[in-house]
OpenMM code with the backbone's topology and positions (N, CA, C; nanometers):
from openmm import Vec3, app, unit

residues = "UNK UNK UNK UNK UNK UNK UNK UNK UNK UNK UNK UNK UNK UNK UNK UNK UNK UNK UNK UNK UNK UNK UNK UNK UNK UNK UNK UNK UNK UNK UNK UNK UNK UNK UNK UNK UNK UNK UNK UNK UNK UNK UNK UNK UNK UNK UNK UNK UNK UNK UNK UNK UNK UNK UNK UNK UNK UNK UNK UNK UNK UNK UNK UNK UNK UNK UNK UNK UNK UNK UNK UNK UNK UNK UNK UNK UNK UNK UNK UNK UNK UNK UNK UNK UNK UNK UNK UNK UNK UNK UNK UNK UNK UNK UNK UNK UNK UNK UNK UNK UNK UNK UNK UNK UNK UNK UNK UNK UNK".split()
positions = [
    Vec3(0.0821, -0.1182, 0.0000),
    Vec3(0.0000, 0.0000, 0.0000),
    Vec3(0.0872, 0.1256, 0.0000),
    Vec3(0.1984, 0.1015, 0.0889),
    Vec3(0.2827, 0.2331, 0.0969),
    Vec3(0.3560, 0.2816, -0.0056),
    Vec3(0.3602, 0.1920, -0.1400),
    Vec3(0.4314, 0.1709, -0.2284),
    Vec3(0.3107, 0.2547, -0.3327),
    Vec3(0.2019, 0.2112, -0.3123),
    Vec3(0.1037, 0.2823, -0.4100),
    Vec3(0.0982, 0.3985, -0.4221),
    Vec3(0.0958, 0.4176, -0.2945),
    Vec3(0.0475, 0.5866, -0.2330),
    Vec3(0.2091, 0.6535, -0.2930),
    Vec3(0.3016, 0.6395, -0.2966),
    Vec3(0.4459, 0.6686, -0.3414),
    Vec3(0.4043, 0.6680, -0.5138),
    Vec3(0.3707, 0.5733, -0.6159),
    Vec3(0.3733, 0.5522, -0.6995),
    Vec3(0.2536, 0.7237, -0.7137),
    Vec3(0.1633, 0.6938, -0.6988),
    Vec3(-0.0109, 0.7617, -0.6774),
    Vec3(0.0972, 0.9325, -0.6378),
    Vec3(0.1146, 0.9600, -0.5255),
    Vec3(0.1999, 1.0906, -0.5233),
    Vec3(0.2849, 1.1299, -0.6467),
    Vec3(0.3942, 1.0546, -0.6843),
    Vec3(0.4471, 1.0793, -0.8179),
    Vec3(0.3707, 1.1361, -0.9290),
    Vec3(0.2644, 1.0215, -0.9726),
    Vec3(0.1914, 1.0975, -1.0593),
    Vec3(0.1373, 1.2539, -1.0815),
    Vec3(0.0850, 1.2116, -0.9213),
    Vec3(-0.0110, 1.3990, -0.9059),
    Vec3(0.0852, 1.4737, -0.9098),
    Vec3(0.2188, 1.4730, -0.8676),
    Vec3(0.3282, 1.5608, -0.8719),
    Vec3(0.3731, 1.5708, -1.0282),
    Vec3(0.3799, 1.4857, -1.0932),
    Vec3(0.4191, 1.5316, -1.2397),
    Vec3(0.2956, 1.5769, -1.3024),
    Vec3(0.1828, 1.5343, -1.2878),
    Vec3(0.0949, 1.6356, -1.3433),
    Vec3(0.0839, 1.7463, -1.3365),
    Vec3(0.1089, 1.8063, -1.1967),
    Vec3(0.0949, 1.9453, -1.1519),
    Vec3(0.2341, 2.0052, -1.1907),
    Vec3(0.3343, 2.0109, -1.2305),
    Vec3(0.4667, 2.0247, -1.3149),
    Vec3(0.4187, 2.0516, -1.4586),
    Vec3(0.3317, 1.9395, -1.4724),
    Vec3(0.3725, 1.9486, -1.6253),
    Vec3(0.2289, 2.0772, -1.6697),
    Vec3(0.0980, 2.0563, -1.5631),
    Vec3(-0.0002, 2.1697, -1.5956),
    Vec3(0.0243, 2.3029, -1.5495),
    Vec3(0.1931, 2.3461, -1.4645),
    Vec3(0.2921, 2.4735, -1.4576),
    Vec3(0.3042, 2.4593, -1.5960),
    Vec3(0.3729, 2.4397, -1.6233),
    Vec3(0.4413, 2.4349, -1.7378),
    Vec3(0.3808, 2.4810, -1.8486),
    Vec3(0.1970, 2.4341, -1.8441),
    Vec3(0.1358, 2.4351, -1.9692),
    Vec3(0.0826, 2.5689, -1.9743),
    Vec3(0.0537, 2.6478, -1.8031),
    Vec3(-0.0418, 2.7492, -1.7560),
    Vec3(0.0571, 2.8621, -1.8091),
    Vec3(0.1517, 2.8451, -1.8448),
    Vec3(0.2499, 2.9536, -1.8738),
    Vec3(0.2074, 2.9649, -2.0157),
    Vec3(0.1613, 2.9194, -2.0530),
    Vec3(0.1415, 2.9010, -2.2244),
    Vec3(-0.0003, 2.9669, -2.2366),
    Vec3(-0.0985, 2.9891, -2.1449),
    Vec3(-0.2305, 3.0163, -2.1360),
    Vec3(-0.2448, 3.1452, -2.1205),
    Vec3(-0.3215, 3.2018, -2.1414),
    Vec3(-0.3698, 3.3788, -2.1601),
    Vec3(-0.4123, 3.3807, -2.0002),
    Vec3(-0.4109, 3.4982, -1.9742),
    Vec3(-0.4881, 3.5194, -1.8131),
    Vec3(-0.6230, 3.4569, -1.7864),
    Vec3(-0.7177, 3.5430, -1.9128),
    Vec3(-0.8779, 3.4462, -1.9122),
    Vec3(-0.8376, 3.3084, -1.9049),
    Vec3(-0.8052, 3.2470, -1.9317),
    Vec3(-0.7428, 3.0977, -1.9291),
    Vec3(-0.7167, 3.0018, -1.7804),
    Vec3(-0.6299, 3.1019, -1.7659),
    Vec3(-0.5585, 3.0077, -1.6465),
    Vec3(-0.6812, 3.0424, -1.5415),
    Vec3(-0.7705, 3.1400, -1.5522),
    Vec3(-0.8768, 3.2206, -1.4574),
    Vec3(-0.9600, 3.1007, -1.4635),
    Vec3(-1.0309, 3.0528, -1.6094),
    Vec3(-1.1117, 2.9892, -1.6407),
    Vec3(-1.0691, 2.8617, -1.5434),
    Vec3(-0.9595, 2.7948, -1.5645),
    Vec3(-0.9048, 2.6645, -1.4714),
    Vec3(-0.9170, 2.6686, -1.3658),
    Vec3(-0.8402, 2.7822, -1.3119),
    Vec3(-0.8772, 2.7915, -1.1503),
    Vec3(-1.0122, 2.8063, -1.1117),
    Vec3(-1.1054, 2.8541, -1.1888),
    Vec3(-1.2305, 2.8315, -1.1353),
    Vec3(-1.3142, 2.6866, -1.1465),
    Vec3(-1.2792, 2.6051, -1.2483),
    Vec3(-1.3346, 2.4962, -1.2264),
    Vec3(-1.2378, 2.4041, -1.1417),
    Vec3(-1.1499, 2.4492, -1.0879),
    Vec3(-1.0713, 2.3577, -1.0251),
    Vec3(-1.1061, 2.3911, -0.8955),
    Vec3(-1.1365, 2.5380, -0.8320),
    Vec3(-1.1694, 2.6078, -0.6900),
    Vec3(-1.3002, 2.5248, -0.6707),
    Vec3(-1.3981, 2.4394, -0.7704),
    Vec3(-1.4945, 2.4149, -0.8055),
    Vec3(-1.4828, 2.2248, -0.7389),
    Vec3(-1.4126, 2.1866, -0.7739),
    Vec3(-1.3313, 2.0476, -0.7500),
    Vec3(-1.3123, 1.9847, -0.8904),
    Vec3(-1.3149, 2.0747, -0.9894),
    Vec3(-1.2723, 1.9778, -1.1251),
    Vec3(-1.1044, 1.9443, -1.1616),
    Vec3(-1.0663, 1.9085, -1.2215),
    Vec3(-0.9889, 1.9212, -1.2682),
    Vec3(-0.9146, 1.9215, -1.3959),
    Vec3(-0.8473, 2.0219, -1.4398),
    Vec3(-0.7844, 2.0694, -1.5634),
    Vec3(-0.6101, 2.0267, -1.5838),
    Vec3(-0.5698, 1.9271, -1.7099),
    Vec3(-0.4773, 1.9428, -1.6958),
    Vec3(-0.4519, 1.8643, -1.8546),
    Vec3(-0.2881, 1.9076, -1.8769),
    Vec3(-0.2574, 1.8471, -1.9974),
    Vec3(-0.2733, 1.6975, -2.0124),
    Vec3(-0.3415, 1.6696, -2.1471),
    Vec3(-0.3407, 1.5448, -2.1393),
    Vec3(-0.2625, 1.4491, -2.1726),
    Vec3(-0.1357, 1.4920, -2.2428),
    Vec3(0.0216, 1.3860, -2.1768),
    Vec3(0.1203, 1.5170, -2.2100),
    Vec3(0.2010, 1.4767, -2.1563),
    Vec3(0.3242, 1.5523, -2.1983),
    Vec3(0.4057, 1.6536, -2.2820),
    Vec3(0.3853, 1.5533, -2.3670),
    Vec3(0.4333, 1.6012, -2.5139),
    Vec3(0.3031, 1.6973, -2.6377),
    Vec3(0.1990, 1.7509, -2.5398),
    Vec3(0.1107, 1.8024, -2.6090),
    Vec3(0.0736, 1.8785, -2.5538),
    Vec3(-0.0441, 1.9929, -2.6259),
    Vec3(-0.0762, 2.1204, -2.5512),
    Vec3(-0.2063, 2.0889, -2.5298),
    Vec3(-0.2302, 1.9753, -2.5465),
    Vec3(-0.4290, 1.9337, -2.5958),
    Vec3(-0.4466, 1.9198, -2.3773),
    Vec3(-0.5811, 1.9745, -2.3496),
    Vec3(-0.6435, 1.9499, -2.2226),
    Vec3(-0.6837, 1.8619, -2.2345),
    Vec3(-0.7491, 1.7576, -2.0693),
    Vec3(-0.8292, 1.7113, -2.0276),
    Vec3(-0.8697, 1.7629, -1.9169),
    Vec3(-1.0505, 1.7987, -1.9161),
    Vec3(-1.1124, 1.8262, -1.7974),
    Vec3(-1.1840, 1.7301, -1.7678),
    Vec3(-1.2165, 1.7189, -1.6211),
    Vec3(-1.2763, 1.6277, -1.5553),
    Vec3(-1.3304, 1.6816, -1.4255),
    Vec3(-1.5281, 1.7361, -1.4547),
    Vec3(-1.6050, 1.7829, -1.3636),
    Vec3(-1.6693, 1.6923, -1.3200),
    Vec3(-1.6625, 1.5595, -1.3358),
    Vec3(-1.7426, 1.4488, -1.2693),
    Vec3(-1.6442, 1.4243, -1.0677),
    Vec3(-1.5283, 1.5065, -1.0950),
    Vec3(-1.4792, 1.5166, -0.9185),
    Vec3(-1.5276, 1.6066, -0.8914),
    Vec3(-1.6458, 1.7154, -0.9403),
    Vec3(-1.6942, 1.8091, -0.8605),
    Vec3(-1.8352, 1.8050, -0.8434),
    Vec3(-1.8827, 1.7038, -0.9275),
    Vec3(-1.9986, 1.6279, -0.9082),
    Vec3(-2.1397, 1.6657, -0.8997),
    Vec3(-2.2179, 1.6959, -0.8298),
    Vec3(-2.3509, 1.8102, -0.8338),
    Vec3(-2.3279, 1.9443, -0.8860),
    Vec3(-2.1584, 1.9750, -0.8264),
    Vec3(-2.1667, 2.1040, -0.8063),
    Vec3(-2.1233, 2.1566, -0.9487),
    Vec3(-2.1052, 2.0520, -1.0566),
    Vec3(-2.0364, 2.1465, -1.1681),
    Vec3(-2.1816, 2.1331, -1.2456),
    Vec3(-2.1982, 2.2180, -1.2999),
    Vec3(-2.3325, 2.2438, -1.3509),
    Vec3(-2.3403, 2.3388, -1.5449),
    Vec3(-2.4235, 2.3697, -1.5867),
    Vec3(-2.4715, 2.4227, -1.6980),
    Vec3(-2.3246, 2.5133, -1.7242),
    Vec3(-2.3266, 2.6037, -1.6265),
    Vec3(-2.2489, 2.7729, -1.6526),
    Vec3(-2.0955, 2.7088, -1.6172),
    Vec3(-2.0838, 2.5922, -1.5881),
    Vec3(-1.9501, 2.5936, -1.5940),
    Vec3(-1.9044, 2.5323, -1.7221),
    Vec3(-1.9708, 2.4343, -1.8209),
    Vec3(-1.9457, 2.4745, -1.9624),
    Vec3(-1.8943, 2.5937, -2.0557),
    Vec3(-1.9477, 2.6970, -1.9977),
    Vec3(-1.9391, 2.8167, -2.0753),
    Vec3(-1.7873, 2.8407, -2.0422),
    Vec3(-1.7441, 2.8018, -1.9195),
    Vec3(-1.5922, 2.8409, -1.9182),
    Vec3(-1.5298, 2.7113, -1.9277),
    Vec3(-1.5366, 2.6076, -1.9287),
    Vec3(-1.4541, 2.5044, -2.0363),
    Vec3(-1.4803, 2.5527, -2.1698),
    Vec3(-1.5685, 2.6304, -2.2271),
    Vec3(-1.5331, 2.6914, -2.3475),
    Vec3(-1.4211, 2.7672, -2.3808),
    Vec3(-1.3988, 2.8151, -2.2858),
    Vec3(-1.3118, 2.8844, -2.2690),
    Vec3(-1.1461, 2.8790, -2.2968),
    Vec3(-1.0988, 2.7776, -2.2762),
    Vec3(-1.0165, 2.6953, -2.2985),
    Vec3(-0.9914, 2.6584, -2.3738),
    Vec3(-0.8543, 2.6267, -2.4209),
    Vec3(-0.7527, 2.6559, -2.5247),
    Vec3(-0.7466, 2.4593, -2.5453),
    Vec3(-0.7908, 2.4285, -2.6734),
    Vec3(-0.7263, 2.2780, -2.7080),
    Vec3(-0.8065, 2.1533, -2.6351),
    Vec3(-0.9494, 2.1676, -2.5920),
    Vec3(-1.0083, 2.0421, -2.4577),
    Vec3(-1.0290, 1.9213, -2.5709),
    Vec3(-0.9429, 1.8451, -2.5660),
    Vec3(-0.9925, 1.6691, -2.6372),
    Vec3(-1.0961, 1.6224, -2.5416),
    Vec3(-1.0462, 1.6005, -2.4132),
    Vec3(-1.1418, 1.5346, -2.3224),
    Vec3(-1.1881, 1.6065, -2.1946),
    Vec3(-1.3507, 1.5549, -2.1870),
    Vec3(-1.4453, 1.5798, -2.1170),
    Vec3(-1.5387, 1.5203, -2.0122),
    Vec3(-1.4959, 1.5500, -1.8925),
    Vec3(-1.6167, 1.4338, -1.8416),
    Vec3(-1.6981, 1.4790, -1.7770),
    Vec3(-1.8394, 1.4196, -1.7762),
    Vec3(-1.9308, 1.5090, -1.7017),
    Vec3(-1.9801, 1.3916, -1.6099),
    Vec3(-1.9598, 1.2808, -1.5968),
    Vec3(-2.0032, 1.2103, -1.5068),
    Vec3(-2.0506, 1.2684, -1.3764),
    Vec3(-2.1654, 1.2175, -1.3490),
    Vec3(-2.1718, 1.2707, -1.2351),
    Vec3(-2.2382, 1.4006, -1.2236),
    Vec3(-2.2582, 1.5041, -1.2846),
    Vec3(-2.2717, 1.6209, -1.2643),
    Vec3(-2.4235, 1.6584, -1.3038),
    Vec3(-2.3874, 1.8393, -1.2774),
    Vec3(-2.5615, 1.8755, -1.3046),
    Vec3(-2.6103, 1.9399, -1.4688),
    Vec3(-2.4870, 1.8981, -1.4908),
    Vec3(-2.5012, 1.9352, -1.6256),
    Vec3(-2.6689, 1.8921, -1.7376),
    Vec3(-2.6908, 2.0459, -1.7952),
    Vec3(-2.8481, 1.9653, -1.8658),
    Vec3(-2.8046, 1.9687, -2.0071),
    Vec3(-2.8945, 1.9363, -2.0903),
    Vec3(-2.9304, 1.9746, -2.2443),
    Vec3(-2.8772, 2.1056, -2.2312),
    Vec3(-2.9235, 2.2049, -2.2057),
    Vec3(-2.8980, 2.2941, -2.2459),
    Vec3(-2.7599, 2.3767, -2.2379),
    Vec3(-2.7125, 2.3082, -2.1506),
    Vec3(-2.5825, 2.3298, -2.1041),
    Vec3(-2.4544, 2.2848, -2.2270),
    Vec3(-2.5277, 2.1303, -2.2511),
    Vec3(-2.4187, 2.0646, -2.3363),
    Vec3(-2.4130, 2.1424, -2.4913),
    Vec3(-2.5298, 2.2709, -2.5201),
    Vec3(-2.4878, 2.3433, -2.6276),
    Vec3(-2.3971, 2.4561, -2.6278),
    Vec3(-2.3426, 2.4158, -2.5175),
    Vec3(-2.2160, 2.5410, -2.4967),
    Vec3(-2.1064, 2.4390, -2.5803),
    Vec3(-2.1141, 2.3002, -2.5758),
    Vec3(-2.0308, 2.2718, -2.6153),
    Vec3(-1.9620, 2.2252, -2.8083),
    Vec3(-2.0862, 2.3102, -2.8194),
    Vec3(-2.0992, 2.3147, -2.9873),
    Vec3(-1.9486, 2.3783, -3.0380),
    Vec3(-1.8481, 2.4727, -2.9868),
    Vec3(-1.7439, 2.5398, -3.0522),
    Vec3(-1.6341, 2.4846, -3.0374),
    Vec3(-1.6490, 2.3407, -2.9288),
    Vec3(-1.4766, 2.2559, -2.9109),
    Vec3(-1.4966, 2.2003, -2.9937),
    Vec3(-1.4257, 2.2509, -3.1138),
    Vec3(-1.4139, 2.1837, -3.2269),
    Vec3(-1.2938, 2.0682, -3.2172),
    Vec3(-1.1918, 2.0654, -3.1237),
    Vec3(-1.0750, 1.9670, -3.0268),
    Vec3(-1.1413, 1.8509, -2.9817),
    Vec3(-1.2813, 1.8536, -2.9453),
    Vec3(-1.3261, 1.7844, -2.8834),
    Vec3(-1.3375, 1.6379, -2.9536),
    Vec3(-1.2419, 1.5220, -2.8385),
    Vec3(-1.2655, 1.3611, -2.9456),
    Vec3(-1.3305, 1.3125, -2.8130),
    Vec3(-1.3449, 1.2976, -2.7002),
    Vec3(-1.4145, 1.2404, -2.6042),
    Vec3(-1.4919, 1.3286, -2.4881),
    Vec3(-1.6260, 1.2352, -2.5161),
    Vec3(-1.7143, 1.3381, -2.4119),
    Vec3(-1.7925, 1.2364, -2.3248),
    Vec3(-1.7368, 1.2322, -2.2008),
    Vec3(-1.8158, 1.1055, -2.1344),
    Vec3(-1.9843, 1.1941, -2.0213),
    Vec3(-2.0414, 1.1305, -2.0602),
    Vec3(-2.1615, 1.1265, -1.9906),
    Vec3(-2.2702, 1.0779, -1.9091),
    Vec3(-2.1960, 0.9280, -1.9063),
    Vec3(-2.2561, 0.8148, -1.7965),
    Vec3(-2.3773, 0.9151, -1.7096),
] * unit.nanometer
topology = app.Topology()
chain = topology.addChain("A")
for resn in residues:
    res = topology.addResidue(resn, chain)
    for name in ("N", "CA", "C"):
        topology.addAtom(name, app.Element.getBySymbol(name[0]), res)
């Protein structure tokens, strides 16, 4: 177990390195937009390494990410992936997401 949690820390630590790294590349509205769905419990971050493409994931913020927080994942520069699991997201919400033209995965369970 102690070995996981070591392995499991690593990760979150190179993610958060590598989404420095990426936030420097982002306009102010941008990095604003992240921190708010992240102050939110989502999370925003590059989706490997070697690329500038996002993945968000509002299904860790769960009830609370809703319609209007679409409008600022619009916001955002490059989103391939999306998850709404979980959330309060409606119809009407998901037509914010008509302009990620980036967009290859949109989970909705």
């Amino acid at each position: 177990m102690k070995r996981f949690a070591q392995r499991f820390a690593g990760v979150l630590l190179t993610s958060c390195v590598a989404f420095g790294a990426f936030a420097a590349e982002m306009s102010a509205e941008q990095k604003e937009a992240a921190s708010k769905l992240q102050a939110k419990g989502g999370v925003v971050m590059p989706l490997a390494a070697n690329t500038d493409s996002l993945t968000v994931n509002l299904s860790t913020a769960g009830k609370n990410a809703g319609d209007a927080d679409l409008a600022i994942v619009k916001t955002l520069p490059k989103v391939e992936q999306l998850d709404l699991r979980g959330t309060a997201v409606t119809d009407k919400g998901l037509a914010d997401l008509a302009g990620l033209t980036t967009l290859t995965q949109l989970h909705l369970e």
